[in-house]
N, CA and C atoms as an extended XYZ file, in Angstrom:
465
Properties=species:S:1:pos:R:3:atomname:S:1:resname:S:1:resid:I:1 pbc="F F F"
N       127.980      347.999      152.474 N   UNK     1
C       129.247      348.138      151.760 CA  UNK     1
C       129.842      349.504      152.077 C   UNK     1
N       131.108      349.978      152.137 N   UNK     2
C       131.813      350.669      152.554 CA  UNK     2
C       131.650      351.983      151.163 C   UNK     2
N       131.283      352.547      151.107 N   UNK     3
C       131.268      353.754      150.119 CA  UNK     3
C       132.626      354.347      149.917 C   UNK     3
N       133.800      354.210      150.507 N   UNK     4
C       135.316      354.775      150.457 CA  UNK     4
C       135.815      353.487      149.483 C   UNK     4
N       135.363      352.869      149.863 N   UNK     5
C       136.037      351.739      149.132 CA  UNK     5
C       135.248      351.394      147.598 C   UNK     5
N       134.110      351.749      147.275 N   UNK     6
C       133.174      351.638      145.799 CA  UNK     6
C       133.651      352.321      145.161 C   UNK     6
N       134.009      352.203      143.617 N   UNK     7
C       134.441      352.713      142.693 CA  UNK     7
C       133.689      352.934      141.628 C   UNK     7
N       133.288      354.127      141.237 N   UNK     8
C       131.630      354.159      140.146 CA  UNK     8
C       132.711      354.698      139.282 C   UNK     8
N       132.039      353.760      138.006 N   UNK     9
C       132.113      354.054      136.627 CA  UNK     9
C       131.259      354.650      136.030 C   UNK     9
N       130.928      355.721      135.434 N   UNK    10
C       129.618      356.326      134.881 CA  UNK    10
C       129.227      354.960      133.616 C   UNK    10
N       128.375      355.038      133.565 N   UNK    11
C       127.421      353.996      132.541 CA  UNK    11
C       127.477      355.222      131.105 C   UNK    11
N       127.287      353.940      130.041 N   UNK    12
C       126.769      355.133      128.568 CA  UNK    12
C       125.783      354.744      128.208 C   UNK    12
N       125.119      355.343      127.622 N   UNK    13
C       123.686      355.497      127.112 CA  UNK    13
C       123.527      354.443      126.088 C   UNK    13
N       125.049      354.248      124.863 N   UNK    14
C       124.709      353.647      123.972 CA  UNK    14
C       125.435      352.645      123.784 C   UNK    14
N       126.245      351.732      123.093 N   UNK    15
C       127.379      351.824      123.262 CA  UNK    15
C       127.350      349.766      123.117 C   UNK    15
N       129.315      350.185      123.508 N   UNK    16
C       129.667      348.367      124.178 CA  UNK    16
C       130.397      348.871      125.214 C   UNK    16
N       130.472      347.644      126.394 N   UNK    17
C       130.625      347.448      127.465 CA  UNK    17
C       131.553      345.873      127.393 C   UNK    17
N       132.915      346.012      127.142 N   UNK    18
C       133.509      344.862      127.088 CA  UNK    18
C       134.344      343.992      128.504 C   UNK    18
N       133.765      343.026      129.146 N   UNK    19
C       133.531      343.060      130.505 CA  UNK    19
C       134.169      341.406      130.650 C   UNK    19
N       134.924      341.345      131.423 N   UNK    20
C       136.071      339.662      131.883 CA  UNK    20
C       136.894      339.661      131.025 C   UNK    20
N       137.622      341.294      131.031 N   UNK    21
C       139.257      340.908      130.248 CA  UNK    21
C       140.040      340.539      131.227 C   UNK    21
N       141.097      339.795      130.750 N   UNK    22
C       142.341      339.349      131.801 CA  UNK    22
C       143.010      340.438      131.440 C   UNK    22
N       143.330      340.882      133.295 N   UNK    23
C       144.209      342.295      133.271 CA  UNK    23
C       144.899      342.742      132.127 C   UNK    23
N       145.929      341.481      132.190 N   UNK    24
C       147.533      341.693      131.337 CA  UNK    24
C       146.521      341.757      129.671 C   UNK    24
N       145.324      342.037      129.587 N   UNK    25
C       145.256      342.366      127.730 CA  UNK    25
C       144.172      342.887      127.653 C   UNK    25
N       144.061      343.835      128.512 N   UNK    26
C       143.503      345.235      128.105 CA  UNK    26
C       143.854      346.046      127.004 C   UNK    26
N       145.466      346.518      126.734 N   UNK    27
C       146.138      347.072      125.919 CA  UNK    27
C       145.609      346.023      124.517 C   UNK    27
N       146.281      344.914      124.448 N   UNK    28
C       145.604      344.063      122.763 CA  UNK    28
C       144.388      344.132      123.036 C   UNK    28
N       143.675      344.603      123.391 N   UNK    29
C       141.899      344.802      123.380 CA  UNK    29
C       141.937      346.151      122.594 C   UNK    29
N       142.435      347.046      123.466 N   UNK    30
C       142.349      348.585      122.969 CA  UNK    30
C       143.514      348.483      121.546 C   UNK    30
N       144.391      347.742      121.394 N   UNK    31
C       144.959      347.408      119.469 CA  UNK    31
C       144.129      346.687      118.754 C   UNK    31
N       143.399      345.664      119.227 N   UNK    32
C       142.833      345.069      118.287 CA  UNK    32
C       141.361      345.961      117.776 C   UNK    32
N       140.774      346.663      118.321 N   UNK    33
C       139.771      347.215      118.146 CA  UNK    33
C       139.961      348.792      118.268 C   UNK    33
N       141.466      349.425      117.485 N   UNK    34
C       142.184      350.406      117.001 CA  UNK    34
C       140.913      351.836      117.969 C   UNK    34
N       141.275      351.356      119.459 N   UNK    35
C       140.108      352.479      120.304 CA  UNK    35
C       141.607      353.818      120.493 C   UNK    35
N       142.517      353.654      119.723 N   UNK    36
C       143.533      354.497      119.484 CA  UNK    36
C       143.111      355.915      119.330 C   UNK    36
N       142.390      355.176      117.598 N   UNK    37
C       142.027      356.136      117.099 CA  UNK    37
C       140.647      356.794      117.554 C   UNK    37
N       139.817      356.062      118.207 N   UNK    38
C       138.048      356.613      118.566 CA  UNK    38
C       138.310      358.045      119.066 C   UNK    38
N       137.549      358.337      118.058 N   UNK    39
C       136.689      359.703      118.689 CA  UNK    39
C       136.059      360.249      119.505 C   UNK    39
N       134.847      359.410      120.235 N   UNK    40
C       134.018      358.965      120.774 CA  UNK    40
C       134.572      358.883      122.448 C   UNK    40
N       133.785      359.160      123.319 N   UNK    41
C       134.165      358.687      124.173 CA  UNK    41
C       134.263      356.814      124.398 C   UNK    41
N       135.715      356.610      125.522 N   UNK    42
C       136.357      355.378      125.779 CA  UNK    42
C       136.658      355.379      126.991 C   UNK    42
N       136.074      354.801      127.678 N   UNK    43
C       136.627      354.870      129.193 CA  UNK    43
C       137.098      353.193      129.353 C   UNK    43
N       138.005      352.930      130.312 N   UNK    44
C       138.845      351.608      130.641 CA  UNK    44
C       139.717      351.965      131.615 C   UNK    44
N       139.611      350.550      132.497 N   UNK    45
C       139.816      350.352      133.676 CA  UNK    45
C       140.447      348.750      133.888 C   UNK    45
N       141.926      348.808      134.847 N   UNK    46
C       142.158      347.115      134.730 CA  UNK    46
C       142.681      347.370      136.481 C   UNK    46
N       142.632      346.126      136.503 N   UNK    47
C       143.315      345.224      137.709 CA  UNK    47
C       142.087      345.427      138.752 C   UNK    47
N       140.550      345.538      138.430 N   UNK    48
C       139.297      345.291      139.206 CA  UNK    48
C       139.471      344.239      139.750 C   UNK    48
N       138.993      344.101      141.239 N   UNK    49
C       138.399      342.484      141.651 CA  UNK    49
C       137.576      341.958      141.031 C   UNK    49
N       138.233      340.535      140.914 N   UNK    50
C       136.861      339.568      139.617 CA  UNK    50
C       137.012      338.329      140.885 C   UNK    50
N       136.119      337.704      141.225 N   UNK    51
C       135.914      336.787      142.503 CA  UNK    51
C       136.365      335.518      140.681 C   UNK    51
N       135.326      335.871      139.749 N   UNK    52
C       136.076      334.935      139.183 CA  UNK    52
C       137.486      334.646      138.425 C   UNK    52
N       137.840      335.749      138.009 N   UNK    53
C       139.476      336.019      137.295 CA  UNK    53
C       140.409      336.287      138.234 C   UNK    53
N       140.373      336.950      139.383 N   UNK    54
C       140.978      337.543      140.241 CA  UNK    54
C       140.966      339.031      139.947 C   UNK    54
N       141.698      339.033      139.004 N   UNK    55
C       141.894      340.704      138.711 CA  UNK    55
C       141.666      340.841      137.315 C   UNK    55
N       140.527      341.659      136.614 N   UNK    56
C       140.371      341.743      135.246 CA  UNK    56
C       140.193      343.408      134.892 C   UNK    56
N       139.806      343.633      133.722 N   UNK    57
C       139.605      345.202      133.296 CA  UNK    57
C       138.501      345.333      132.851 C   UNK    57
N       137.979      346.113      131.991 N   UNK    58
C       137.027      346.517      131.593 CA  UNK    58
C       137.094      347.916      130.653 C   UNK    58
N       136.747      348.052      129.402 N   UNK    59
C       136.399      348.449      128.155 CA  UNK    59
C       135.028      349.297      128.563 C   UNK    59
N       134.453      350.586      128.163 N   UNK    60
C       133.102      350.983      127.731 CA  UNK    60
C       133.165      351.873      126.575 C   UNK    60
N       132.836      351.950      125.286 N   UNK    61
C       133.199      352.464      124.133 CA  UNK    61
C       131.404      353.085      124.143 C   UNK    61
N       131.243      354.458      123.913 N   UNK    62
C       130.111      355.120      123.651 CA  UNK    62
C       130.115      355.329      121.897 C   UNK    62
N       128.898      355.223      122.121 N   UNK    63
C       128.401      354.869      120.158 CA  UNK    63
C       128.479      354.307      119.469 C   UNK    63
N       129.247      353.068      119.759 N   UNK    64
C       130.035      351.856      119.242 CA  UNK    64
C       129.815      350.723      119.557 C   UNK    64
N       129.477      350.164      118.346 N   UNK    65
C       129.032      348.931      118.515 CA  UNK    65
C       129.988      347.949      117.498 C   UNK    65
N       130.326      346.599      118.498 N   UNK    66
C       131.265      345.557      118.043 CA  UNK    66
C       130.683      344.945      116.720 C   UNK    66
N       131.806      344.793      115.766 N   UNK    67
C       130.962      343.626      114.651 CA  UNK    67
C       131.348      342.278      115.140 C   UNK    67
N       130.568      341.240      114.874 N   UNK    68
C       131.527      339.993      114.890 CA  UNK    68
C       133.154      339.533      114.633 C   UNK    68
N       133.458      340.394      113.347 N   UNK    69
C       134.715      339.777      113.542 CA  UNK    69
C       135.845      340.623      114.777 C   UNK    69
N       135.339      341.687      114.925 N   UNK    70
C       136.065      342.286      116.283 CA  UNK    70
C       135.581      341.294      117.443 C   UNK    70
N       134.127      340.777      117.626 N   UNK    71
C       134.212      340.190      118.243 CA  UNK    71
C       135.081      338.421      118.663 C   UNK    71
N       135.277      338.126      117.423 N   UNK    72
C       136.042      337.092      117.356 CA  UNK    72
C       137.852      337.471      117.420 C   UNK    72
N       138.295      338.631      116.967 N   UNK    73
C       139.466      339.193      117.310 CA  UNK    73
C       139.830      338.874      118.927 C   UNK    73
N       138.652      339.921      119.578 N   UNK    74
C       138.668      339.568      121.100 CA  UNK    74
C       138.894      338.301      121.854 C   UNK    74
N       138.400      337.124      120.902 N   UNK    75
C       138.324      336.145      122.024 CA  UNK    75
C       139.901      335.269      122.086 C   UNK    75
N       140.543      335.777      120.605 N   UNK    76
C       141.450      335.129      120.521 CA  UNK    76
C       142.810      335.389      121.893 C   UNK    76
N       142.676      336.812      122.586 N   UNK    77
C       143.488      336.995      123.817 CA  UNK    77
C       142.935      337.570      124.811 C   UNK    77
N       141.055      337.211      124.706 N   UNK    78
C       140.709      337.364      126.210 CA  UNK    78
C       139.249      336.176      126.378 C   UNK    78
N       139.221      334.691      126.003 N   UNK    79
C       138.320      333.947      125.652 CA  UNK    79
C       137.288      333.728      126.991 C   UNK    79
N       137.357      334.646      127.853 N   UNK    80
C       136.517      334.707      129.073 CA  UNK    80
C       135.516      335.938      128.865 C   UNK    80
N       135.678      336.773      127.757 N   UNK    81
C       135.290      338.183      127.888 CA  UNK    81
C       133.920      338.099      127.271 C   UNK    81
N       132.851      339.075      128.186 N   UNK    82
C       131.307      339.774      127.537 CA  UNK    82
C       131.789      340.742      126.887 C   UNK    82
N       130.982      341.113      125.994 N   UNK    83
C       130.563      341.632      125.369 CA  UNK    83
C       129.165      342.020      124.939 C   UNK    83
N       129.129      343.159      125.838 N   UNK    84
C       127.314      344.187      126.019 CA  UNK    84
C       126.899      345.037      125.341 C   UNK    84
N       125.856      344.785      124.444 N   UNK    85
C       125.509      346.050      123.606 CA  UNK    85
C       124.597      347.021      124.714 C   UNK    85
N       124.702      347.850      124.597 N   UNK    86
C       123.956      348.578      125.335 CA  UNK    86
C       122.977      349.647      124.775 C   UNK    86
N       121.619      349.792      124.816 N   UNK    87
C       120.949      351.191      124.466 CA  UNK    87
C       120.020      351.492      125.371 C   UNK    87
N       120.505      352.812      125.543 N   UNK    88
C       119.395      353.784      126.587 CA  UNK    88
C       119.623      352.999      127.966 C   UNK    88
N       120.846      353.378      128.267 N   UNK    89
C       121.373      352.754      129.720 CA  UNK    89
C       121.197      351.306      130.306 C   UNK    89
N       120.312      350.415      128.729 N   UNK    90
C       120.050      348.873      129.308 CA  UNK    90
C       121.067      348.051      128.238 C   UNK    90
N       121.124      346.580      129.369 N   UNK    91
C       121.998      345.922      128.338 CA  UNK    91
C       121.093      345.260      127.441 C   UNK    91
N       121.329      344.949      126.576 N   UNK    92
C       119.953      344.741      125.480 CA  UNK    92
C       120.500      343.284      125.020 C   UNK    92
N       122.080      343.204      124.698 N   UNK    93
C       122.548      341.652      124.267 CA  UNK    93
C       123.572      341.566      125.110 C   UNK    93
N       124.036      340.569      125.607 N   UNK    94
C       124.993      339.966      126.003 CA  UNK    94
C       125.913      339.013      125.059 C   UNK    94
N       126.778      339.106      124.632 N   UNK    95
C       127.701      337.881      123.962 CA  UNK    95
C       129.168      337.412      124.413 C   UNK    95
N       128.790      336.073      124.910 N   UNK    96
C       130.323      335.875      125.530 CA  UNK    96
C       131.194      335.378      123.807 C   UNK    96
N       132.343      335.448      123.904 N   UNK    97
C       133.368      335.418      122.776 CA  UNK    97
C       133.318      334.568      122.481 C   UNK    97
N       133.551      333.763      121.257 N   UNK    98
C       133.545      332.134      120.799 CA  UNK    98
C       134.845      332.416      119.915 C   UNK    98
N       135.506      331.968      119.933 N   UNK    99
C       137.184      331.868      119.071 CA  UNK    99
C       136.473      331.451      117.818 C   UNK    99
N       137.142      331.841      116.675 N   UNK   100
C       136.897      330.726      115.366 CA  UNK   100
C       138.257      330.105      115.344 C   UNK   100
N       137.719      328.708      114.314 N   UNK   101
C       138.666      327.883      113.959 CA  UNK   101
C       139.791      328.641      113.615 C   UNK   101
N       139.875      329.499      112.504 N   UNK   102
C       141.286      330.157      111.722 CA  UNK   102
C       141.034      331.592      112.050 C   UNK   102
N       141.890      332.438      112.106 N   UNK   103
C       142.364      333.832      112.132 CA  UNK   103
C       142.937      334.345      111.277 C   UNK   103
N       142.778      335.474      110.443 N   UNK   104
C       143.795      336.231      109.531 CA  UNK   104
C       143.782      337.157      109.401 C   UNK   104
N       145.010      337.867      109.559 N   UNK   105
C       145.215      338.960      109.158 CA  UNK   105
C       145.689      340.521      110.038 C   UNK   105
N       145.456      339.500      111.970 N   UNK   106
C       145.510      340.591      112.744 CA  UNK   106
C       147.188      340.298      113.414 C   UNK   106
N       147.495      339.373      113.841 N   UNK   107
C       148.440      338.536      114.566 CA  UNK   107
C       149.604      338.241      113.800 C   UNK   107
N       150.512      338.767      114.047 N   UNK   108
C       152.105      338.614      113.822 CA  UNK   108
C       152.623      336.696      114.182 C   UNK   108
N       153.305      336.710      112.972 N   UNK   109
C       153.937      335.148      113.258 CA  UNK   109
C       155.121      335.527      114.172 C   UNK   109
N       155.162      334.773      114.927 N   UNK   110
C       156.617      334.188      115.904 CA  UNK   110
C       157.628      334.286      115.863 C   UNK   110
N       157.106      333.678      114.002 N   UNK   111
C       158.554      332.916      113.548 CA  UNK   111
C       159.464      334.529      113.273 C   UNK   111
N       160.537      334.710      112.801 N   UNK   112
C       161.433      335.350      112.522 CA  UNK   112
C       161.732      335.449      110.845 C   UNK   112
N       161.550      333.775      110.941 N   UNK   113
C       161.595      333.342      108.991 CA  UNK   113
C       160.819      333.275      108.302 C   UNK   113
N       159.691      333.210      109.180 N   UNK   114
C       158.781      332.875      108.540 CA  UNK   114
C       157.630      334.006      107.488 C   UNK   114
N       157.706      333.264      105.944 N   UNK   115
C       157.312      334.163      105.033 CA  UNK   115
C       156.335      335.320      105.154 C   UNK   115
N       155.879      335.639      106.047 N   UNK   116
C       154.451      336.208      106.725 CA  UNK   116
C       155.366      337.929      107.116 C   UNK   116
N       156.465      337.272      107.258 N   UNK   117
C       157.095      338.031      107.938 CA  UNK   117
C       158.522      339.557      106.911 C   UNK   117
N       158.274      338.436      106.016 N   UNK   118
C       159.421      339.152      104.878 CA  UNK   118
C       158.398      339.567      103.636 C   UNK   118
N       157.622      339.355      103.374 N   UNK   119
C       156.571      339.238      102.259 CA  UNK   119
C       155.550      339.723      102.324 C   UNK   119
N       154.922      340.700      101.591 N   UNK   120
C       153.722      341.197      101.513 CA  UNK   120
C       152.234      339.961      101.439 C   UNK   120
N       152.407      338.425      102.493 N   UNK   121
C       151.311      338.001      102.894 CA  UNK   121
C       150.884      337.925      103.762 C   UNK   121
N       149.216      337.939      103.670 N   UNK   122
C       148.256      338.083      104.774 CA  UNK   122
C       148.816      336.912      106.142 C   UNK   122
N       148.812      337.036      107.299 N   UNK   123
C       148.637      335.726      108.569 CA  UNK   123
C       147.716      335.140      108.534 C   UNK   123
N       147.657      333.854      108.727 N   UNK   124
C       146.432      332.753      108.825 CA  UNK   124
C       146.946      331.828      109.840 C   UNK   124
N       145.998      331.981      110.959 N   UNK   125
C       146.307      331.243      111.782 CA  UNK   125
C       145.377      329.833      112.058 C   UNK   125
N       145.397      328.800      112.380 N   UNK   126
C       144.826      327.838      112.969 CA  UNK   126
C       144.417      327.695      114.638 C   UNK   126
N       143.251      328.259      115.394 N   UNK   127
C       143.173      328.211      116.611 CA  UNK   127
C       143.107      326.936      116.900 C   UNK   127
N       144.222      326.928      117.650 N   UNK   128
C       144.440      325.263      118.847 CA  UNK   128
C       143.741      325.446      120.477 C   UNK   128
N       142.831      324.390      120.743 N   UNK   129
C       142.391      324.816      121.976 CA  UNK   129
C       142.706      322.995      122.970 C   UNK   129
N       142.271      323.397      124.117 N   UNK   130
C       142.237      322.232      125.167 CA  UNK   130
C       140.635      322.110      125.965 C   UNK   130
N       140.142      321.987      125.200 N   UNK   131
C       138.419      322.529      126.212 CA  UNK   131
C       138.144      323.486      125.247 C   UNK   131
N       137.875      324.417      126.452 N   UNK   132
C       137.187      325.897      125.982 CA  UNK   132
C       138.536      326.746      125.898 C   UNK   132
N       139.751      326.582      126.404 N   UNK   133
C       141.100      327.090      126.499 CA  UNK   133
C       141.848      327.363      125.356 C   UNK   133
N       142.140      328.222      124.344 N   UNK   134
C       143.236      328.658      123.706 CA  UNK   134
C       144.242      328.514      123.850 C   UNK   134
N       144.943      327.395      123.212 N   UNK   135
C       146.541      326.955      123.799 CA  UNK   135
C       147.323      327.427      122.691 C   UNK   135
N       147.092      328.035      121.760 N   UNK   136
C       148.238      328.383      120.454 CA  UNK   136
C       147.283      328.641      119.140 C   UNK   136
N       148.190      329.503      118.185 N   UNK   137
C       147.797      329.670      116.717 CA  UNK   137
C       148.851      329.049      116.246 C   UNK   137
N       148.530      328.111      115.448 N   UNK   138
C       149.732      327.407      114.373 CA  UNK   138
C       149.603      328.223      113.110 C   UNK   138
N       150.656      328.793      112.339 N   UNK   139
C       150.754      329.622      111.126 CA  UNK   139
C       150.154      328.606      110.315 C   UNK   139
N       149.732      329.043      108.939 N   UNK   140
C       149.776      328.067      108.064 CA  UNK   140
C       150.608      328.118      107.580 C   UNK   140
N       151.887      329.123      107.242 N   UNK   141
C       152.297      328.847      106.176 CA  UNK   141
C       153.909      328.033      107.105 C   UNK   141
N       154.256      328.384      107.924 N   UNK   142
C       155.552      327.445      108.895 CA  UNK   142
C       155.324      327.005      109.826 C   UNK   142
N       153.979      326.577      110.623 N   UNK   143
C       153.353      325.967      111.349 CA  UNK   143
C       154.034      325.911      112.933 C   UNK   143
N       154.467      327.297      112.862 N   UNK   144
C       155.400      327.518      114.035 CA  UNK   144
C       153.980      327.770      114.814 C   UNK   144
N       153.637      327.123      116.433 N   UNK   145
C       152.826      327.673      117.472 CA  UNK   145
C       152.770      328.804      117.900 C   UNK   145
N       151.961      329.696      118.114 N   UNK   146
C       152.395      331.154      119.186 CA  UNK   146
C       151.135      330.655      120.305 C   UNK   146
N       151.933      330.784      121.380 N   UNK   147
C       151.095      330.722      122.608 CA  UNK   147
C       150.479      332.317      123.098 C   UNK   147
N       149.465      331.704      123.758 N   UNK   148
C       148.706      333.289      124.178 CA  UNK   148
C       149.066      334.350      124.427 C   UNK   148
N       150.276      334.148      125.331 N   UNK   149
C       150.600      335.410      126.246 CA  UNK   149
C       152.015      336.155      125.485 C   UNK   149
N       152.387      335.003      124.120 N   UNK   150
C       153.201      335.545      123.294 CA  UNK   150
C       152.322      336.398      121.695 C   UNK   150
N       151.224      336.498      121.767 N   UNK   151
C       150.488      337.325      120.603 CA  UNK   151
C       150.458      338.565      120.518 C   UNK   151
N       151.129      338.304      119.335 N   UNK   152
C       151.337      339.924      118.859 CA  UNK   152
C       150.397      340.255      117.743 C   UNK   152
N       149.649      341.703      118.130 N   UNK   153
C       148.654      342.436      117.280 CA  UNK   153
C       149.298      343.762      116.007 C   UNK   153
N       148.906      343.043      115.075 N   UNK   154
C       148.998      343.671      113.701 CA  UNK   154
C       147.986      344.436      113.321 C   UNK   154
N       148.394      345.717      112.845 N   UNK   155
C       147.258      346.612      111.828 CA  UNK   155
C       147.231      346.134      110.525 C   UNK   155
């Protein structure tokens, strides 16, 4: 292999290693899991060759470790993505993302009218899939669809 052309990422000791994001949602990776604010070292990287995505990014957060529901946050706009715990430079777990049925509380409705939107209530979404594929969140409360690449991330 050509050494001009290898690109080293330093490894962390402790940490997550969030690995098969689709390029275009790196950024809702780094909102949904507010790496805004981290303290900590954060290193990230997008538009890598993926033989399987084509072009994906990559997340490494030192000292930090994902809970489930961040991990389920994640899968809702990157449902291809690992997720590596890492200690003492080994990967110790691997977890690929599993969507849940409903969502609440991170994701902006669509709608314009819709009460979610004028009103001090929480979002609840319904995940719609085709396979293993994420095709939309239906609101509950106006059952308007938002498709993937239209999701918007709420604090």
């Amino acid at each position: 292999m050509d050494t001009k052309k290898q690109m080293n990422v330093r490894a962390i000791e402790n940490g997550t290693v969030i690995d098969h994001i689709p390029a275009d949602c790196l950024f809702k990776i780094i909102n949904i899991l507010d790496l805004e604010k981290e303290t900590g070292q954060v290193t990230f990287g997008t538009n890598f060759e993926s033989k399987r995505m084509g072009k994906k990014a990559i997340i490494k957060i030192a000292d930090r470790y994902c809970a489930d529901e961040e991990v389920n946050r994640i899968s809702i706009v990157a449902p291809m993505a690992c997720v590596n715990t890492i200690r003492n430079y080994q990967v110790v777990e691997k977890r690929t993302v599993k969507a849940p049925e409903e969502v609440e509380g991170f994701v902006k409705c669509g709608n314009p009218r819709c009460i979610t939107n004028h009103e001090r209530i929480r979002t609840r979404f319904e995940v719609q899939r085709q396979g293993n594929a994420i095709t939309g969140l239906r609101c509950h409360f106006c059952e308007k669809v938002t498709t993937p690449e239209n999701i918007v991330i709420v604090k």
